[in-house]
matplotlib code that plots the C-alpha trace (Angstrom):
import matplotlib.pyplot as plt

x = [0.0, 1.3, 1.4, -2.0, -3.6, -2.7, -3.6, -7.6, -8.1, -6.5, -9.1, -11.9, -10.9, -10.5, -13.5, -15.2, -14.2, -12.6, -9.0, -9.1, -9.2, -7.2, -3.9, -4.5, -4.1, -1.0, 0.3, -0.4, 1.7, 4.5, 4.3, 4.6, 7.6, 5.9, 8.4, 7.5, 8.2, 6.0, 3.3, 3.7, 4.0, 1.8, -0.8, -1.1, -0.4, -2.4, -5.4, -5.7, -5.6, -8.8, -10.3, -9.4, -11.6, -14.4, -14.9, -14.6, -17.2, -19.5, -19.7, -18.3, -18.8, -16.5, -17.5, -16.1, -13.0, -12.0, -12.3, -10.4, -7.5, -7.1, -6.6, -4.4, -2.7, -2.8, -1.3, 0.9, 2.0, 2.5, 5.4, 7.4, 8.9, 10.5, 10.6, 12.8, 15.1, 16.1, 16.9, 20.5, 22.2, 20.4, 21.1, 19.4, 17.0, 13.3, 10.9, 7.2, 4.1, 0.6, -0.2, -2.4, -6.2, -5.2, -5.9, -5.3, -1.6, -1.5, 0.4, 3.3, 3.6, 3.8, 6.6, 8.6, 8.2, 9.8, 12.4, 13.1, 13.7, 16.2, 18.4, 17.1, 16.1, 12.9, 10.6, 6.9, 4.8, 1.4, -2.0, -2.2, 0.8, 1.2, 3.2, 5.1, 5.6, 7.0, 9.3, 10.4, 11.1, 13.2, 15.2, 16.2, 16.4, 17.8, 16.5, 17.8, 13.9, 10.5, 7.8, 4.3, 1.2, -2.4, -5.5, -8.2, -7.5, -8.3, -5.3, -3.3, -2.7, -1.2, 1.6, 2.3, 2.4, 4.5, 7.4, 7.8, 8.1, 10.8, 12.7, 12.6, 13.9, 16.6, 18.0, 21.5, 21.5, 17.6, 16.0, 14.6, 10.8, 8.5, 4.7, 1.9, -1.6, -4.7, -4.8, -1.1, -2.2, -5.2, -3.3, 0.4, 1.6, 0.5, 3.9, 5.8, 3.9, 3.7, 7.6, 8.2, 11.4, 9.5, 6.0, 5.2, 1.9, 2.4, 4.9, 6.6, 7.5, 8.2, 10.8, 12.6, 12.5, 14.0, 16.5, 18.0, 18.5, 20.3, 22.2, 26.0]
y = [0.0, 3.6, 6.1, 8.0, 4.6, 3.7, 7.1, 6.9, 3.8, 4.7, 7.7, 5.6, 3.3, 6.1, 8.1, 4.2, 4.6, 1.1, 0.7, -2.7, -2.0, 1.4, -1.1, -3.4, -0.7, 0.2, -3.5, -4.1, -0.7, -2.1, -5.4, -3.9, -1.7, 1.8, 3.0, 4.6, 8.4, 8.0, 7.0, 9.8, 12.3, 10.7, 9.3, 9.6, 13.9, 14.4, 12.1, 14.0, 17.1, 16.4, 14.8, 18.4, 19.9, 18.0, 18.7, 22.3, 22.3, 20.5, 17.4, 15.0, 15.4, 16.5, 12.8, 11.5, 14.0, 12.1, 9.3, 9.4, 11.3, 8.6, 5.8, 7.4, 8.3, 4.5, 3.6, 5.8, 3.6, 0.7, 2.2, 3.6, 0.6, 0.2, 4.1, 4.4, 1.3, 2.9, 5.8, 7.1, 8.8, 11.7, 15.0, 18.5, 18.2, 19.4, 19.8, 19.8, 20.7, 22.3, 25.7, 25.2, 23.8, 22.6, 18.9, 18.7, 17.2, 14.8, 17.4, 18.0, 14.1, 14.7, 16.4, 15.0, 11.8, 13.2, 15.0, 11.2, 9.7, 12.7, 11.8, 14.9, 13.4, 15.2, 15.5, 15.1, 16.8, 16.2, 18.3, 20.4, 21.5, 23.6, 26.9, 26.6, 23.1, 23.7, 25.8, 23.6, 21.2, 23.2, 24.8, 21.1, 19.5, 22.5, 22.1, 23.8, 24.1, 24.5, 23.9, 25.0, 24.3, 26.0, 25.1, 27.7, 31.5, 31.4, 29.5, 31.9, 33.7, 30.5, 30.3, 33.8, 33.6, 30.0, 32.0, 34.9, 32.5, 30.1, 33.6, 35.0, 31.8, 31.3, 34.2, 32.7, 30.2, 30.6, 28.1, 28.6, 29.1, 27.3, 27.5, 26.1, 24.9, 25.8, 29.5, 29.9, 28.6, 31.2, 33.9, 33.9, 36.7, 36.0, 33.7, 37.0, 39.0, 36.6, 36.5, 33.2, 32.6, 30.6, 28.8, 26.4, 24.9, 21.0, 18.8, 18.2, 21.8, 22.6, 19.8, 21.1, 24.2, 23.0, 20.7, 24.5, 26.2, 23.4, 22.2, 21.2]
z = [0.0, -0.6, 2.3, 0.6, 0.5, 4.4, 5.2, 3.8, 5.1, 8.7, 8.7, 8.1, 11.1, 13.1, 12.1, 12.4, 15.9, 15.3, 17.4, 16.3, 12.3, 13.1, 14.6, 11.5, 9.2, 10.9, 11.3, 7.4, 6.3, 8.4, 7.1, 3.6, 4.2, 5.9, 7.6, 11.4, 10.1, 6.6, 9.7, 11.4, 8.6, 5.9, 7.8, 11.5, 10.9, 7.7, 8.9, 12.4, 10.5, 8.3, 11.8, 13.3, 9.9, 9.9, 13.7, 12.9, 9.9, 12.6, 10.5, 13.6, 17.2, 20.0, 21.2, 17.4, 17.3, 20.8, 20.3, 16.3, 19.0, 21.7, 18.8, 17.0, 20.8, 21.0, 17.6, 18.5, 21.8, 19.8, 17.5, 20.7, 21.6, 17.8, 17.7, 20.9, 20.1, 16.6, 17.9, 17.6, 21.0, 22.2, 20.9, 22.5, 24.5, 24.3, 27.1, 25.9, 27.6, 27.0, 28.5, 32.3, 31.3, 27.8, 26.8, 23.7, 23.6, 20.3, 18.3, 20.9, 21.1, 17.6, 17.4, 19.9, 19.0, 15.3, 17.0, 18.4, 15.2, 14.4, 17.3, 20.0, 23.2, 24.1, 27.6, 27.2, 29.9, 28.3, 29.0, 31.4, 33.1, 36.1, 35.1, 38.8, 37.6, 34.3, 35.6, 38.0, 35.3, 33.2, 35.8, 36.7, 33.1, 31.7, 28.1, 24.7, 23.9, 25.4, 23.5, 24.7, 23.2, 23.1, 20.9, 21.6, 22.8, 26.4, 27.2, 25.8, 28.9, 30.0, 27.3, 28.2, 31.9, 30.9, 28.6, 31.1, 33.9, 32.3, 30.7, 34.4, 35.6, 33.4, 32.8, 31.6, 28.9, 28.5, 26.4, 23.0, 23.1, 20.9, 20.7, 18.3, 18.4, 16.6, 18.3, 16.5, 13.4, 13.4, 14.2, 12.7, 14.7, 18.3, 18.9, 18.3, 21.0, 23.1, 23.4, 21.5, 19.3, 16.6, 15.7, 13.4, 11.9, 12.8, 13.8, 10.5, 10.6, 13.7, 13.8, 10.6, 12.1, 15.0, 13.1, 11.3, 14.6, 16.2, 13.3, 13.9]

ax = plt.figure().add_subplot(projection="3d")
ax.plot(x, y, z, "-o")
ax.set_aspect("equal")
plt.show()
C-alpha cells in the first residue's frame, strides 16, 4: 500500500471509531515496508488534520473527534517501543508541555516523537501542566527548547504567563521558546507577541525548524 492509501483507510478506522481495524491498518503498512516516520507524517499527521476539519465544519462530534484522537494516541504507543530502540544517542534536549487547562496534547507528542527519530532526546509533559511546575522542570532538566502548546485562545494567557516565567527563571543560557496549536495557526503573529522565538503549523515543521536552529 502507498502512504496516501494507508492514510484513507487509517481515517476511516478512526472516524469508524474502530482501534481494532485502526492497529491493522497500521500492522499491514508495516508489514509492507511503511516505515515509522512516513506513519507519522503521511498518515497519523495528515489524517488528524482532516479529523481536526471536519470537527470544525460540525460534520463530527467533540465525542467523534475524541475518540479518532485517543486511537491514534494509541497507535501511536505501539510504535514507541520500535521508535525508541532505533533511535541514535540523544542530541538536545526538548521539554514539551501544553499551557495550564489545555488537553489537547496529540500534536506535541507529535513532534517530539519526530524530533526522536532525528536523534534529540525530548521530555513530554502532556496536557495540562502547572506553570510553577513547568518551571520547575526546566530549571532542573535545563533544556535547549521548550515547547508549549495552546488550541483555543483562552489558554493563551497561560503560554504567556508559561514563557515569562521560564525567561525570568533562566536568565542565563535561556531556552529557546516554541509555541503552536490551533490559536497559533489562526493567528500567525501572536507567537511573536507573546515572546516566543519561533511557531510552526504541525509537527513536520516545527521539527525542521527546530533541526536549522540546532544544526552542527
Amino acid at each position: 500500500m502507498t502512504a496516501e492509501e494507508v492514510r484513507t483507510r487509517y481515517l476511516d478506522a478512526v472516524l469508524a471509531g474502530s482501534r481494532r481495524e485502526a492497529f491493522g491498518v497500521v500492522e499491514l503498512a508495516r508489514t509492507e515496508g511503511l516505515g515509522i516516520r512516513a506513519l507519522y507524517l503521511d498518515v497519523f499527521q495528515p489524517a488528524m488534520r482532516e479529523v481536526g476539519r471536519m470537527w470544525q465544519e460540525n460534520r463530527i462530534t467533540v465525542a467523534d473527534e475524541h475518540l479518532a484522537t485517543a486511537i491514534t494516541q494509541a497507535s501511536m504507543a505501539r510504535l514507541y517501543e520500535e521508535l525508541f530502540r532505533a533511535s541514535p544517542e540523544p542530541g538536545p534536549l526538548l521539554v514539551a508541555a501544553c499551557a495550564d487547562q489545555e488537553r489537547h496534547e496529540l500534536g506535541l507528542r507529535m513532534i517530539c516523537d519526530v524530533l526522536e527519530m532525528e536523534g534529540w532526546d525530548t521530555v513530554f509533559l502532556g496536557a495540562s501542566v502547572p506553570v510553577e511546575d513547568l518551571v520547575r522542570m526546566v530549571e532542573a532538566r535545563r533544556p535547549q527548547v521548550v515547547a508549549l502548546s495552546a488550541s483555543i485562545t483562552p489558554h493563551v494567557a497561560r503560554v504567556r504567563e508559561a514563557i515569562q516565567a521560564i525567561r525570568d527563571a533562566r536568565t542565563e543560557d535561556p531556552p529557546l521558546i516554541a509555541v503552536g496549536g490551533r490559536a497559533f495557526i489562526e493567528d500567525p503573529t501572536l507567537a511573536t507577541r507573546l515572546g516566543a522565538d519561533l511557531t510552526a503549523k504541525d509537527a513536520v515543521e516545527a521539527a525542521e525548524r527546530l533541526k536549522e536552529r540546532f544544526a552542527a
